[in-house]
N, C-alpha and C positions, 0 to 999 in steps of 0.2 A: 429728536424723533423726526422722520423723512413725513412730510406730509404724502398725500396721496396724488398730487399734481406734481411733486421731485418723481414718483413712483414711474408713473404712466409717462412722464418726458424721458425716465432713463430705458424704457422698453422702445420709445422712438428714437433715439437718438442717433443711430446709424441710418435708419430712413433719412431722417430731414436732412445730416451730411451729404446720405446719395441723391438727393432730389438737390440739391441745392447746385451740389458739381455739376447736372448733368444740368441743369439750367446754366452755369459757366459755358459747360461744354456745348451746348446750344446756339450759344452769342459770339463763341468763339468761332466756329465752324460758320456763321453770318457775317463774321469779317472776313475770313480768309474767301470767302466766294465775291465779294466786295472789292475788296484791296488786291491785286493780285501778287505787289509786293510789300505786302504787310511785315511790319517790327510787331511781331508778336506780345516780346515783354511790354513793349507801349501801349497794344490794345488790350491786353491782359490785364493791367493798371488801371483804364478807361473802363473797360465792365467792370471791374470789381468795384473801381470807385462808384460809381454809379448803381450799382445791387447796393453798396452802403446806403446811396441815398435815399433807393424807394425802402428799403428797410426801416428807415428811419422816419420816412414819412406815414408807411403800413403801423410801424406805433403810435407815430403819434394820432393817426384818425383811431387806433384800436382802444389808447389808453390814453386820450387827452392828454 
């Protein structure tokens, strides 16, 4: 049986995909006005690795 929080995550679940790129898309568009000859795949790398970490820190303060 789907509990009722699988329910309500699969009604968002295209939301939080599009909020999430467009925060990509956000940092990404912050390099390129920065750098003016930016390695894209490198700073590509740099944000996402870095969206890992506060993710991972936004857990662990959310769930100990």
């Amino acid at each position: 049986m789907t509990s009722i929080e699988q329910l309500e995550l699969d009604k968002h679940r295209h939301q939080i995909f599009t909020d999430v790129k467009k925060l990509v898309e956000k940092y990404r568009a912050i390099f390129d006005w920065d750098v003016t000859e930016i390695d894209q795949p490198a700073a590509d790398k740099l944000i996402l690795a870095e969206m890992h970490k506060a993710l991972d820190k936004v857990e662990a303060e959310l769930l100990g």
